[in-house]
N, C-alpha and C positions, 0 to 999 in steps of 0.2 A: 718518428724521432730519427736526430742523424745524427749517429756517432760516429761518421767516418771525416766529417768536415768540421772543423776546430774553429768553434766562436771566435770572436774578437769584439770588442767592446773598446770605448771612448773612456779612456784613462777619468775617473771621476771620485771625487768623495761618497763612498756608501753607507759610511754611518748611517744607521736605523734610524734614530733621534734626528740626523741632519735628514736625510729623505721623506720621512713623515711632515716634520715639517716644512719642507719645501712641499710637500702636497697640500697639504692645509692651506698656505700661502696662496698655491694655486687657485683655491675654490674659496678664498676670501675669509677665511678663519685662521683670527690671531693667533700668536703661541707666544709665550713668554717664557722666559728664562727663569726658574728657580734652584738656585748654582746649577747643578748637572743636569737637575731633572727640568722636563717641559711641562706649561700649565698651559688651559687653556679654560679661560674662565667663560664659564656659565650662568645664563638668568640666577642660578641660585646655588650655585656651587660651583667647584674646579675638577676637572681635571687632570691630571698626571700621567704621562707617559714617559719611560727612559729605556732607550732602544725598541725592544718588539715587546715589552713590558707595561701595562697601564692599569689606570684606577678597577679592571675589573678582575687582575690577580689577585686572589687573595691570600693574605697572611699565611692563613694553614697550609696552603697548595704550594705556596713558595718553600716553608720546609718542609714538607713532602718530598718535593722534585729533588730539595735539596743534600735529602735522606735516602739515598739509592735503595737501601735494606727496607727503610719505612715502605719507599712508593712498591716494593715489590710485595709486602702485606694487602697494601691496597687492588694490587692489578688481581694476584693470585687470588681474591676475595670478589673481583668482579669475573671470574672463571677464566682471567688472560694469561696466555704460557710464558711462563719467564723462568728463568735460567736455576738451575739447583744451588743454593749459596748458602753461606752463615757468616756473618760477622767476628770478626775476633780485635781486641784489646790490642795495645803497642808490645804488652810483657806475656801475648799469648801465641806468639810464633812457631811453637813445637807443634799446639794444638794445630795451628792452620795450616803447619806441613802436611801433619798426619791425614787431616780434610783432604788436602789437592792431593794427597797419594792416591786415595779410593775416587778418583772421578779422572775418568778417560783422557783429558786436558782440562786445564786447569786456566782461568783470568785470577789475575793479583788486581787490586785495585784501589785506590783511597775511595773512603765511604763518600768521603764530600772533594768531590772535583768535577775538572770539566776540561775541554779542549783536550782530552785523553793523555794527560798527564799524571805522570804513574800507573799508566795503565801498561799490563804485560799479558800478550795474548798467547797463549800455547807452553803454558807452563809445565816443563818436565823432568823432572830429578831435580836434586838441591839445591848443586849449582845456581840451576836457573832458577830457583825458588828466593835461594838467597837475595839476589839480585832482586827479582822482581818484589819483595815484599822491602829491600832497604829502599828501594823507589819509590815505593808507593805511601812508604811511612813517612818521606822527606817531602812530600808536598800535601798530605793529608794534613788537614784542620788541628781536629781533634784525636790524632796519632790512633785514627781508627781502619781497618783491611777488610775488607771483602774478599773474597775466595770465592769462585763460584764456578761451576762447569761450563768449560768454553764449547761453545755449539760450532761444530764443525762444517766445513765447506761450506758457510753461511753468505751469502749476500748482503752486505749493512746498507742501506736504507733509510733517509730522515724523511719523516711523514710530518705536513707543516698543518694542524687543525687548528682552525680558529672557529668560535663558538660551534663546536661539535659537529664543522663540515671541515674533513680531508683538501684541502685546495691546492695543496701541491705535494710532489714525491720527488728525492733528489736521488740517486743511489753514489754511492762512495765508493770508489773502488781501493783495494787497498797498493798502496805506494807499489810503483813498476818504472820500470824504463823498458822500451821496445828495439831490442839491435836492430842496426841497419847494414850489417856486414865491415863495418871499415872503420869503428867508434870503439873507445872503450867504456865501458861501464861508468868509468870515473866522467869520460870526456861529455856521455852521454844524460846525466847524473845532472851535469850544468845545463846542457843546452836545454832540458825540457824544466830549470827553473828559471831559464832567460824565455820563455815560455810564459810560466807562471807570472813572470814579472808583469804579463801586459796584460793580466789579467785583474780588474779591479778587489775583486775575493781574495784571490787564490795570490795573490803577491804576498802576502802577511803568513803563507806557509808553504816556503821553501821546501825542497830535501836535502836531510842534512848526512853530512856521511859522519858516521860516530862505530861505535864499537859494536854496536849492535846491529846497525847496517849493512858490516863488514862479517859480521858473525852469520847473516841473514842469505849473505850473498854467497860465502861460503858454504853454508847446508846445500846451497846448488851446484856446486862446485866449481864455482867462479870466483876470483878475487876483482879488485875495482880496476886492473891494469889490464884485463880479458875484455876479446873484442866478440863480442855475440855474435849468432848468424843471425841474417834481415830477417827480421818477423819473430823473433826469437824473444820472449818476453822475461823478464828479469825483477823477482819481487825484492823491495826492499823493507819489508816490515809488514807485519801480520796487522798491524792496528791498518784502521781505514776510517780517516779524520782532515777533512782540506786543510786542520792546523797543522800535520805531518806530510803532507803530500799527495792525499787522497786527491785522483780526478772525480770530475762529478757532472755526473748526467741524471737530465730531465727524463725520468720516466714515469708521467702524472699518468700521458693517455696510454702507458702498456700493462699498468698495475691491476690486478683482479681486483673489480670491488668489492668483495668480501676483505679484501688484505685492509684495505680502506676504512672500510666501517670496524675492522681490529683495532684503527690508531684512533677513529673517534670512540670507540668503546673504551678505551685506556684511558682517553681525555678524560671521557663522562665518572668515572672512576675515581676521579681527583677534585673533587667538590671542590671549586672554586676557581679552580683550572680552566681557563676559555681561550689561553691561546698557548698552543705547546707544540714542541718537535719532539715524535719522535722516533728514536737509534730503535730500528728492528731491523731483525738477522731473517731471513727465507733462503730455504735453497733456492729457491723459484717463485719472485714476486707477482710474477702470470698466471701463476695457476692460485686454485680454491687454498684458501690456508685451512691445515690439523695442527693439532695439538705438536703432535710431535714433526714441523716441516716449518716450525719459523719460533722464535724468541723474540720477548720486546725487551732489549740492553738496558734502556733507561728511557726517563723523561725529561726532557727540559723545558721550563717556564720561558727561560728567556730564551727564543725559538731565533736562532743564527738564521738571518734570509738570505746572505750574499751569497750562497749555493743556490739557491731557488732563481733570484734575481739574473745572478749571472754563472751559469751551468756552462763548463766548458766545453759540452756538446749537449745537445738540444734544443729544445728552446726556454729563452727565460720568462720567467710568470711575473706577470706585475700584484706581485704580494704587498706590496707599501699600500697600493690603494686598499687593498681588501679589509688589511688592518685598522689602516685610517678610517673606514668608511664604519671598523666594527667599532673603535672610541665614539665616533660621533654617536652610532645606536644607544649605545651606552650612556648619553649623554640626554639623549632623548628621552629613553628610560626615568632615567632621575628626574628630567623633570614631569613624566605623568606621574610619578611613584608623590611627587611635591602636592600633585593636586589631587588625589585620590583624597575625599572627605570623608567616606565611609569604611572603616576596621572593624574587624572582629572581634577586636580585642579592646579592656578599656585604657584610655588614655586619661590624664587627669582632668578632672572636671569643678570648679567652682560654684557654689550656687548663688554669686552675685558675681559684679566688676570690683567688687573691694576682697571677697573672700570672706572664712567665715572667722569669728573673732577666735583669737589661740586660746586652750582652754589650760590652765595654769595647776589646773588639778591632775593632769598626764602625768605633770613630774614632782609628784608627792609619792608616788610608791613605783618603784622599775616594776619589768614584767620579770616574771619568773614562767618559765620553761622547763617543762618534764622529757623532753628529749630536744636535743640540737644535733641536725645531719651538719657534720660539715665540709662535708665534699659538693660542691657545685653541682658537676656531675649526674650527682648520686638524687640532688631535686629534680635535675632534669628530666631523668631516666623514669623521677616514680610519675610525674604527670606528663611524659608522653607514654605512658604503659597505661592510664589514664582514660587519654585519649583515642587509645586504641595504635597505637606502634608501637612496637620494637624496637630498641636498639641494640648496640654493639659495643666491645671496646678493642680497638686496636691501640695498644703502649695505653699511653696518657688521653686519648683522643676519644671521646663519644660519639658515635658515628649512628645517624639516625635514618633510614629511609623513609622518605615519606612522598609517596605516589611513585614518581616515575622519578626524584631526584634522590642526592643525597645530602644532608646535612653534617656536617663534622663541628662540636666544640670542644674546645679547650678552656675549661670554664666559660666565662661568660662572653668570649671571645667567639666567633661562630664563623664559617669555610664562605662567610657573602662578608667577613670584613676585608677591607682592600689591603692589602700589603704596602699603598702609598700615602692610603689616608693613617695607618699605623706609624709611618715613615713622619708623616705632617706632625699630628699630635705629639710625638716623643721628642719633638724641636719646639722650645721655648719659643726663641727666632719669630721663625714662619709660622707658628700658632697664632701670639701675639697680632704680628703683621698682617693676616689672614682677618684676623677677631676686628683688629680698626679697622682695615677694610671693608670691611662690611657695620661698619659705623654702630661696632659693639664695644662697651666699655673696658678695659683690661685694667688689673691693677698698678697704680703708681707704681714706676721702676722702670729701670733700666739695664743692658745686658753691658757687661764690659768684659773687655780681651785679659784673658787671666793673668796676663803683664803690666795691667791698668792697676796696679792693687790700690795704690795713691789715689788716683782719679776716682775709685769705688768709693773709699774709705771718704775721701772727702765729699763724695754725694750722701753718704749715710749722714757724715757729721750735719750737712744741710737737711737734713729731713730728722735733726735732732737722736741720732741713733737708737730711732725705732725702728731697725729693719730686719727684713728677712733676706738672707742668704740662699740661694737654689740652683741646682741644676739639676734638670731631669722630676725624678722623686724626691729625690735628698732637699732638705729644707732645713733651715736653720737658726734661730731667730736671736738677733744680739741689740744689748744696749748699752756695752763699752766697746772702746777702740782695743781692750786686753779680744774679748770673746771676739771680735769683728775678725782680727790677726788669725785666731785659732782655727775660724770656721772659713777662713777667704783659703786657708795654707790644706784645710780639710778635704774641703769642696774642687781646690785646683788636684788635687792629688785623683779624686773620681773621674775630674774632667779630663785628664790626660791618659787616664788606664782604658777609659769611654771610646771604643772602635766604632764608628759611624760605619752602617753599609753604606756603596761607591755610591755617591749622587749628590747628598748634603754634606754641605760642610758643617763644623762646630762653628759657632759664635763668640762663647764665652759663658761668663755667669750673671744671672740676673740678680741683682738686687730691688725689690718692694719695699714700697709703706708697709708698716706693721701702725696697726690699728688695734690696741684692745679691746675697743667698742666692738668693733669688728665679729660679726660671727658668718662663720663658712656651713654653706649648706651646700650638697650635691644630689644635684637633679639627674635623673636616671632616664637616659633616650635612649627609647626603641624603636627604629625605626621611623624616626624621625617626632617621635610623639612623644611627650613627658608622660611618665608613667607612674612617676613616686618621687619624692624628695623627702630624704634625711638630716636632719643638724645636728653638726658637732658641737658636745661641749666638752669641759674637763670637769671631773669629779673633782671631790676634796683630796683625795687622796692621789689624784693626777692619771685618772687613770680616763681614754677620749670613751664618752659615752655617744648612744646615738636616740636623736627623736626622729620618728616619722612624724610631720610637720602637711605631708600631701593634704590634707581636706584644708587648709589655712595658707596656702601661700596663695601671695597674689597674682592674678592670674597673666598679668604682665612680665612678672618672673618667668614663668612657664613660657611666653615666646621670645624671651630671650633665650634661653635654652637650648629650646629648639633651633634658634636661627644658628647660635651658637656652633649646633653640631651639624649642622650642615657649611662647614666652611669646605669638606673638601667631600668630591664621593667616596663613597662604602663605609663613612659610619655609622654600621646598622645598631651597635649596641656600645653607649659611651657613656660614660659621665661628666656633666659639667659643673666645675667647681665654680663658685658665686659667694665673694666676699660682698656684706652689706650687713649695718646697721638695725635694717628690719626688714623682713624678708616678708611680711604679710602685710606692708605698707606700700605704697605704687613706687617702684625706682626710680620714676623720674622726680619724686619728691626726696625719697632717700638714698637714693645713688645709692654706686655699685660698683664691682669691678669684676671679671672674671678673671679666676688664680688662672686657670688652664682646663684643660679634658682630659678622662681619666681616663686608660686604657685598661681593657679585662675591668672592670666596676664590679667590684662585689655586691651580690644581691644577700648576703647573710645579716646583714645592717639592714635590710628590708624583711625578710620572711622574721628575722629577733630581734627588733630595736631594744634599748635600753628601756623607752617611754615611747606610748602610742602604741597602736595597732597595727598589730603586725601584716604585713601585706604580699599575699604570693606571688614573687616575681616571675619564677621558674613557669607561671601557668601563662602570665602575658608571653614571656619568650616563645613557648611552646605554641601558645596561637600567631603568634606573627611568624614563627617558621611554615605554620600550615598552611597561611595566608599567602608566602611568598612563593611556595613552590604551585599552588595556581596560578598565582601572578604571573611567575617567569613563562608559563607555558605562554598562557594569554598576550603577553609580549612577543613571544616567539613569531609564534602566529601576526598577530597584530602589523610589526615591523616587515615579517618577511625571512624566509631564508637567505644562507649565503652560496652565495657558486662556486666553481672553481677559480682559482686566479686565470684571468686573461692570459693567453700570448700575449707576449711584449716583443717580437721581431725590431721593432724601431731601434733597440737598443744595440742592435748588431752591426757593425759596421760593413762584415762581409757577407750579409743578408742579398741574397739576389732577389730579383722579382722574377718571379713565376708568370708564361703566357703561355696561353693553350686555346688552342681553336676545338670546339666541339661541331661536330654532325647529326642533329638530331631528324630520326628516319621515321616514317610510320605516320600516323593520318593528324597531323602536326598544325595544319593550315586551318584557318577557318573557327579557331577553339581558344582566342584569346592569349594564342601560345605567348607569343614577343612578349604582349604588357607583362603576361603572368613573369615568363623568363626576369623583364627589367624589374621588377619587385621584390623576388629572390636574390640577385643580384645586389641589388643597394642594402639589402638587410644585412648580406656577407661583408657588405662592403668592398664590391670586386667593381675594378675599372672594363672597360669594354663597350661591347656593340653586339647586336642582335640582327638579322633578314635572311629573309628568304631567299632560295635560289631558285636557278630555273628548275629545276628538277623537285621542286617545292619541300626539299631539306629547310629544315633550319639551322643555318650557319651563326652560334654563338663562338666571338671572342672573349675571355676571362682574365683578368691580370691582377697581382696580388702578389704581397710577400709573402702571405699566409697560405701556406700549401695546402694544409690540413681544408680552408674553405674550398680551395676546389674540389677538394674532395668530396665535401658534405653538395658542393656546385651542384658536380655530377647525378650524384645520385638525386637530386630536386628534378634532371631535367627527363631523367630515366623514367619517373612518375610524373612527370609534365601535369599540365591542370584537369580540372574535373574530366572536359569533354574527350583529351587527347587520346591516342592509346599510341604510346611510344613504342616501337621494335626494337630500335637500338639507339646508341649513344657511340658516335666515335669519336676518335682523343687524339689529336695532335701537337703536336708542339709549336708555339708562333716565335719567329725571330724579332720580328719588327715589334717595333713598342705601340702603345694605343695613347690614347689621350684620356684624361681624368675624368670620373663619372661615367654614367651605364646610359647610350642609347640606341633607341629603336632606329635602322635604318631604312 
């Protein structure tokens, strides 16, 4: 590594989103535009990627990451060292002084942030408490503070892990300017962010001079009009974040791999989590990590690469491909996971093509039920106890080990749903659009801009004002233009409180056919396989009952369903809604329409129907979990690991080219030497020439930008081939340039 000569780089767009998909481009894989987010459609699904985030984050690991306090249950739980902390409320600020009184220094922090906003490091007496807790509550969410003991003289450190391999290390140092004897602080303050400016990363965080800067610079005893002595270093702020003025250097090959397997043990700790950065503190990233000699800050899902990419000293890793290369796996995955025939678990079965006739005596007496559990949860828990596992509870969360992984639900929600196929389903929109696409029926309707209320009203009146009103959940059924007004003025009121995460845009509100012939049944997919189907009706008294209907629908139903829920990846547990007529009749004679897909599906409508037989869901879940965590290993293996991110020297502008003449001494001739030498060679990929002298040395030239291969050159030629026995290796340096490719002369 060099961190005494300062990168330079070709002024260029680094967005994530834009660089992945210029990679894709590259090797002949389309991407499409869905508003913010990228798809990439598959034989049998899509896709989704937005920035270094894709279809294989899931739901639960994104709030996790998102939950500092939470992810710090999780890591503490997997035996990993993090920082002394407690959470406190907006109206509990006496308490949180009192906390950072008893701890050596102190961090203030919002629970949910990022780019180290509101973060305050080296908290001490009120003053600065005051301060750093009104910062922290003015950019916090949900007006919630962390407190936690600041680890002192710490090194910060982003470790970038994608599927549970470390592939690159950045370190942050925290904001400095260096005197040069003849500059002031202020003057120098500029020049090193007209620095930053030409740097593609590091332009989007300047150093800012503010009151804390000035406060900072003072503890040194300097003001911003003081001229340093040369070499004289001058901190400007304890935080260390390139969105504040952190410099940032590649230190992948100086990190002990034990520091390493810490950041992939922290990943493997966040079920669902396969690509993350992250912030840990060491006094010393070279040596063995203890308990007490490094902290892990936080985690991030959406894992910032333009530190890795472009490191203001070292060299930059080409992390775009690494990631790209991990979506296509993933893609790959999905579709073996499509053609796998045989489960462990039962999927729904028919014993004709027509199904068996519905028996009408189901709904002459409901079931009655001498205990109902109703906690989700709490089915889960007693049939993997069952099975032979344990679980756990952290908060709201069921946390299951099972073999060497881990599983987290949230109800019927599980740490392998994706966080973008949750993002798809909860859009009307791109449900919809997705569902025709794949040449599935949806029901009659149309989505309009909640300014259309004319243009709605007037399609209801066309379809005779049988319609249904929705967005999201919320649903609403009218058949006057009075009810039409109340529920358009209701539903605009949901859809504008409705904060979309950054990616999708809102549409509007859908209006449907409303059919009272019509009856809704919801097919239950696990893993890609119908498992059970229930139908709604209403009592007389108005109150929705439920049949399980599973041994009597038509078996056509069922692949729709399915295809249904595979419109995008990681819906491993979903429901889909199915308006039709008669559901034990073939669709294509009774048509059909799909309302949408349910998110979290409740399986208590299955384990206690109203009518029919009741059916364990919790037992199919708990086998498709045991099912997957072999699978994934088998995949593992299967596909392959992943390595470190490449060098990327091309992207340097002031990258020199490395030439060196080597001397190889010692019984050298006669043993294959040369071929073997140009073999080594082309694998480094080093330019040059190879022959002999009179003195029967082997004279190898080597050229390369890549310093590190000569290095690995050398020692190849130090062990030369089976027969040789090498004495020595000498190293010179070559002026003159070589010509491209390796040969024997």
């Amino acid at each position: 590594m060099n961190t005494k000569k300062m990168n330079q780089y070709k002024m260029e767009k680094i967005t994530t989103s834009y660089q992945l998909k210029k990679y894709f481009t590259s090797i002949d894989v389309p991407v499409k535009h869905i508003d913010l987010y990228r798809m990439i459609k598959t034989p049998f699904s899509r896709a989704i990627f937005f920035s270094s985030d894709n279809s294989s984050l899931g739901y639960t690991a994104r709030r996790i990451c998102g939950d500092k306090y939470l992810q710090k249950d999780f890591l503490e739980k997997a035996g990993i060292s993090v920082a002394k902390s407690k959470l406190f409320e907006a109206n509990e600020k006496e308490e949180a002084r009192a906390f950072a009184k008893n701890l050596p220094s102190a961090v203030v922090k919002p629970l949910f942030g990022n780019q180290a906003k509101g973060v305050s490091i080296g908290v001490e007496g009120d003053l600065e408490f005051d301060r750093a807790w009104d910062e922290a509550i003015n950019v916090s969410r949900y007006k919630k503070v962390l407190v936690e003991e600041n680890f002192q003289n710490g090194i910060l450190a982003r470790y970038l892990v994608v599927n549970g391999k470390c592939i690159s290390v950045v370190e942050f140092t925290a904001p400095f300017v260096t005197g040069n004897g003849k500059d002031t602080i202020e003057e120098l303050i500029e020049q090193k962010n007209q620095i930053r400016k030409l740097n593609p990363h590091l332009k989007g965080g300047l150093l800012v001079i503010n009151d804390h800067t000035k406060k900072t610079i003072k503890n040194q005893g300097y003001d911003l009009s003081d001229i340093p002595q040369k070499g004289e270093e001058i901190l400007l702020d304890h935080k260390a974040n390139p969105n504040v003025g952190s410099d940032t250097i590649d230190i992948t090959d100086d990190v002990h791999p034990l520091f390493k397997k810490v950041a992939e043990d922290a990943t493997k700790a966040i079920p669902g989590l396969y690509i993350a950065g992250i912030d840990l503190l060491a006094h010393d990233h070279t040596i063995e990590p203890k308990k007490d000699n490094y902290n892990i800050i936080e985690m991030n899902n959406k894992a910032g690469l333009g530190a890795h990419a472009y490191p203001l000293y070292g060299y930059p890793r080409n992390v775009i491909k690494i990631i790209g290369n991990h979506l296509l796996k993933l893609i790959k995955i999905d579709n073996l996971n499509t053609h796998i025939k045989s489960i462990p678990y039962e999927s729904h079965k028919t014993e004709n093509n027509e199904g068996r006739k519905f028996d009408l005596n189901l709904l002459k007496i409901p079931n009655q039920y001498d205990q109902i559990i109703d906690s989700t949860n709490e089915l889960l828990s007693k049939e993997f106890e069952k099975a032979g596992y344990q679980g756990y509870n952290i908060r709201d969360l069921f946390v299951v080990p099972i073999d060497d992984e881990l599983m987290v639900f949230q109800g019927t929600r599980t740490s392998n749903f994706s966080f973008f196929a949750n993002q798809i389903v909860d859009h009307q929109y791109w449900t919809r659009e997705f569902l025709k696409e794949d040449n599935l029926a949806v029901t009659e309707g149309r989505i309009f801009k909640v300014s259309e209320e004319e243009a709605a009203l007037e399609y209801a009146r066309n379809l005779n004002m049988r319609v249904q009103l929705s967005y999201r959940d919320k649903g609403m059924v009218v058949s006057i233009e009075e009810d039409f007004y109340r529920a358009w003025t209701d539903l605009s009121r949901t859809y504008k409180k409705h904060k979309l995460k950054k990616g999708l845009k809102k549409k509007g509100l859908l209006v449907t056919k409303f059919n009272t012939a019509d009856v809704k049944s919801r097919y239950l997919i696990i893993d890609g396989r119908c498992i059970g189907v229930v139908q709604y009706k209403t009592s007389p008294n108005r109150k929705i009952e439920t049949i399980n209907i599973t041994p009597y629908v038509h078996p056509n139903f069922i692949k729709i369903a399915e295809k249904a829920a595979r419109i995008v990846i990681g819906l491993d547990i979903v429901g889909v809604d199915i308006i039709s007529t008669d559901h034990f009749s073939n669709p294509e004679k009774v048509g059909y329409g799909i309302e949408g897909l349910k998110l979290k599906p409740s399986i208590h409508e299955f384990h206690y129907p109203t009518y029919g037989e009741p059916q364990n869901i919790a037992k199919s879940i708990v086998d498709y979990s045991i099912h997957w965590a072999g699978r994934k290993k088998y995949y593992n293996e299967l596909i392959g690991p992943i390595k470190e991110a490449e060098l990327n020297p091309e992207k340097l502008l002031n990258h020199q080219t490395h030439k060196v003449r080597y001397l190889v001494k010692g019984d050298v001739k006669n043993v294959g030497f040369k071929e073997w030498t140009k073999r080594q060679a082309l694998k480094l990929d080093l330019d040059g020439f190879c022959r002999y002298r009179w003195n029967n040395t082997l004279e190898v030239v080597a050229s390369t930008k890549r310093e590190e291969n000569l290095i690995v050159f050398k020692k190849l030629l130090e062990l030369g081939p089976r027969n040789a026995k090498v004495d020595k290796v000498l190293v010179k340096n070559r002026k003159r340039n070589v010509d491209s490719g390796f040969e024997i002369i």
